[in-house]
N, C-alpha and C positions, 0 to 999 in steps of 0.2 A: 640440654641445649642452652649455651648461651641464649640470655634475652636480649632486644634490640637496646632496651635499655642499659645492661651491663658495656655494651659496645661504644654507647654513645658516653659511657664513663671514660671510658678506656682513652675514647680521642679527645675529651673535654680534659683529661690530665696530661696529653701530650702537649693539647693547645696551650695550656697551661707552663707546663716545661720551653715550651717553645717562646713563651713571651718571657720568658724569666731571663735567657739566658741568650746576648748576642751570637755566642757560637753556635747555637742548636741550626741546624738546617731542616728543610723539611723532609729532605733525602734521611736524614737521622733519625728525624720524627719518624717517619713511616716505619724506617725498619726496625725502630722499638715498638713500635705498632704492632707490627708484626710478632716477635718475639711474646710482646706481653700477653696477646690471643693465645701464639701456642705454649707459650706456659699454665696456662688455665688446662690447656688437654694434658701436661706434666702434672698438675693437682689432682689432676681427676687420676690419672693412673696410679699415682703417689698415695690416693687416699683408697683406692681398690689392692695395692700391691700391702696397704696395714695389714687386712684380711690376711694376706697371707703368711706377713708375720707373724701375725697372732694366731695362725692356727701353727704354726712351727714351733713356737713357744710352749704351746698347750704339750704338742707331742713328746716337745723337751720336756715340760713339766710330770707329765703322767707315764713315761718310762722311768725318771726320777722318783716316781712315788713304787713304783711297780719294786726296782731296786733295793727299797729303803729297807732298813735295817731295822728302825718300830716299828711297829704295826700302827702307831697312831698318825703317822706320816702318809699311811697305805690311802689311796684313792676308795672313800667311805660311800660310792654308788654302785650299782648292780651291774651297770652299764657305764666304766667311766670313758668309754671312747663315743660314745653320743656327740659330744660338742665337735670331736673333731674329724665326724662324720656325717657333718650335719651335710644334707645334699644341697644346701642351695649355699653353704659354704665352701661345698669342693666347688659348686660350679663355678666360683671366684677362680678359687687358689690352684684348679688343677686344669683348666683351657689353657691351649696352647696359645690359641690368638691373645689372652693377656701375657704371657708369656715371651711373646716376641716383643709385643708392647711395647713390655718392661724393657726389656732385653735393648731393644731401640735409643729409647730414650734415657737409657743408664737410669734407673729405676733404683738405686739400692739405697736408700738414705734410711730403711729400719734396719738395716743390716748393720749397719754404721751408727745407728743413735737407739740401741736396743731399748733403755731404760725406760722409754718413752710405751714402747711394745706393752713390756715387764710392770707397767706401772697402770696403764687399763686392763691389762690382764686380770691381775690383781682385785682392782676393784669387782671386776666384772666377776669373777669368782665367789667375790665374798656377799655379793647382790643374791635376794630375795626370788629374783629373776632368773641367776644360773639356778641353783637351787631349786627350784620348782620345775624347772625345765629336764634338769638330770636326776631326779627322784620319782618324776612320772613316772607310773606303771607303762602306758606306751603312749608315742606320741605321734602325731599325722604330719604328713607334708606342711598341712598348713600352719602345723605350730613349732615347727622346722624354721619358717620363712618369719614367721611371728619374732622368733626365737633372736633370728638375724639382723630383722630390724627392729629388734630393742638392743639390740648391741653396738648399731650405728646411733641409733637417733639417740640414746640414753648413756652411753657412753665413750664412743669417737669423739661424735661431732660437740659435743660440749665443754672438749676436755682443752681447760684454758692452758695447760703448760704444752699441749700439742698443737694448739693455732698457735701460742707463743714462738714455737720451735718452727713451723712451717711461715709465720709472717718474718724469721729473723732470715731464714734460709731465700725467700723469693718477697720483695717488697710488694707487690700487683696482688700475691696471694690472698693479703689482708680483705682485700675486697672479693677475689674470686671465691673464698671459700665457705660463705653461704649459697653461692648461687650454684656452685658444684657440690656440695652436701646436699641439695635439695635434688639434684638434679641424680644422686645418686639411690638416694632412699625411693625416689619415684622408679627408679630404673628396677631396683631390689623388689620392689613391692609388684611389680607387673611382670618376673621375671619367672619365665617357664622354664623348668627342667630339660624340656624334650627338645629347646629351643636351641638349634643348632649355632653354633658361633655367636651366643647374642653379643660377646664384649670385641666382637672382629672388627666391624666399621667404627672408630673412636670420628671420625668425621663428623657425627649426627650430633656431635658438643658442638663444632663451630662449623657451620654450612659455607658454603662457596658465595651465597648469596650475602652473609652476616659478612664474610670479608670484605667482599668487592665494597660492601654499605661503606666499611668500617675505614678503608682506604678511601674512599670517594669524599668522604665526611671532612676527613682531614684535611687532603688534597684542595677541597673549597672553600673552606672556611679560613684555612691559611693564607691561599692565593685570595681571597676576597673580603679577607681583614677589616681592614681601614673603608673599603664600602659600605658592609654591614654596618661599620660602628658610627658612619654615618646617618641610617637610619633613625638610630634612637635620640640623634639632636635635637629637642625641641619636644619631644616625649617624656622628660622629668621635671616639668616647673620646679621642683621643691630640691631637685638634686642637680648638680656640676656632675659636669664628664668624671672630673679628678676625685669625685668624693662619690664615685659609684665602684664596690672592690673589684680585684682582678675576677676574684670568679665570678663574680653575679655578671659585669662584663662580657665574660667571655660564655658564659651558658644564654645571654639574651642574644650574640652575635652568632652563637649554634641555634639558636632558636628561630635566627632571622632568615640563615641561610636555608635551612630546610624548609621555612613557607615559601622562599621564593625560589629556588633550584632544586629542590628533591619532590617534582610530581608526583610520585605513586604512595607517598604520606602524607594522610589528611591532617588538615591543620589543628583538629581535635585532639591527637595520638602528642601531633609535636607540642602544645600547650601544654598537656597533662606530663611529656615525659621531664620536660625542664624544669616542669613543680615541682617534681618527687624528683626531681635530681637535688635542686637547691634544696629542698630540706633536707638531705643529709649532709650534703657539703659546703653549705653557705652558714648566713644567722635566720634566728627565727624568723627575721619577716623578710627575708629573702622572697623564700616562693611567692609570697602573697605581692610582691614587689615586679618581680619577674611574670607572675602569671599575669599581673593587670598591664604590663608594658609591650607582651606580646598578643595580648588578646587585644589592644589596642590598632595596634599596627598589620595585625592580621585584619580588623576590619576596614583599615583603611587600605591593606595592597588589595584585598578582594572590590574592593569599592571602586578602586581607579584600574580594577581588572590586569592584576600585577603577579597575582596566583592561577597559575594553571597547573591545573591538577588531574591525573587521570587513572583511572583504574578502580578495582573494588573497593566496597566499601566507604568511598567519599560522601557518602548522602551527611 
């Protein structure tokens, strides 16, 4: 699943886009908006549909050895169809529900950039890890699963010339593709055999609730701009309007809008999320900058009772 966090990146770059550029409209913004969400669910199925590359590969490879002409070429396990029998690698590569998916959303980009496949293959083979795996005398479900996710976490997801190929192919990628790698290993790691359709609902990446936020976000902070940015007049003694950057600007104008228009998040959630946003997209003393400006003015709209706020977990 998308985090609330990942979303409020998503609009804090549109915001972004949108003061850059006099032709951008907000009608535009939104429905990059839109797109750039559901392309995080195009990564997600894009990095489930490798699995299936890679076990098509393997079967290309190990009827190629089965073929061969030396015997030193010959597939040197007791069992060389183990890997691409592993059960919790069919349960990827052979559901129908990922399969219309794909099918959907034009899914074939290993089909089209093989090398990429051919080249974690590769490693993956020649690791300590296949190895041990396909020379067991037997092995259990659970190191089936083990199996699987050492071949995401240790060799997908780290593999820098495949986020290269994936951040040149979708730009937003660059950002979604830890928060969907994680999101995938957690899925791999809790995922039951007997579990009917577990890859059917792809919805549970981004909920109806994360959208409506993620729309609303934009929608106010755009239309309420120039109010917002009137709040923080008179809250930098040491700094001018013009010598505060575009983004630290605009995550303290998302930071303002949400204490005073977004009720059902506490002003705790919203302080901590513009921290850990500005440290990775602003300078060092960004957050420490950001967090003392809005911890400021939170304690002044609560003071002149300007924050209404309702629902769990407000204590």
């Amino acid at each position: 699943m998308l985090t609330r966090r990942h979303i409020r990146i998503k609009v804090f770059q549109n915001l972004y886009a949108l003061s850059k550029s006099p032709e951008n409209t907000l009608e535009r913004q939104q429905k990059l908006l839109k797109e750039s969400i559901d392309q995080s669910i195009s990564l997600y199925l894009l990095q489930l549909n490798f699995f299936y590359a890679l076990r098509q590969w393997a079967i290309r490879d190990l009827k190629a050895r089965k073929n061969a002409y030396l015997e030193s070429s010959k597939s040197v396990y007791a069992d060389p169809e183990r890997f691409i029998h592993n059960p919790y690698l069919m349960a990827i590569t052979e559901t129908d529900a990922l399969r219309t998916h794909w099918k959907k959303h034009k899914i074939n980009q290993w089909y089209l950039n093989e090398k990429y496949v051919v080249k974690v293959y590769n490693e993956y083979v020649a690791s300590a890890v296949y190895v041990n795996y396909m020379t067991a005398e037997k092995v259990s479900l659970k190191q089936h699963q083990e199996q699987l996710l050492s071949l995401f976490h240790d060799f997908v997801a780290p593999n820098d010339e495949l986020y290269g190929f994936l951040e040149d192919e979708c730009l937003s990628w660059a950002d979604d593709f830890p928060v969907i790698n994680t999101f995938i290993y957690k899925k791999l790691s809790t995922l039951l055999l007997d579990e009917n359709n577990a890859f059917e609902a792809i919805d549970e990446l981004v909920s109806d609730d994360d959208r409506t936020f993620a729309t609303a976000l934009l929608a106010k902070i755009a239309l309420n701009y120039e109010s917002y940015a009137k709040e923080i007049e008179g809250k930098t003694p040491n700094w001018d309007q013009d010598r505060i950057t575009d983004v630290d600007k605009i995550l303290l104008i998302m930071g303002i809008g949400e204490l005073l228009d977004f009720e059902s998040i506490p002003p705790k959630v919203t302080l901590n999320e513009y921290l850990e946003i500005a440290k990775e997209y602003s300078t060092p003393k960004s957050s420490l900058f950001i967090n003392g400006i809005l911890d400021q003015l939170s304690k002044e709209f609560n003071a002149n009772k300007r924050i209404n706020k309702a629902g769990r977990g407000l204590l």
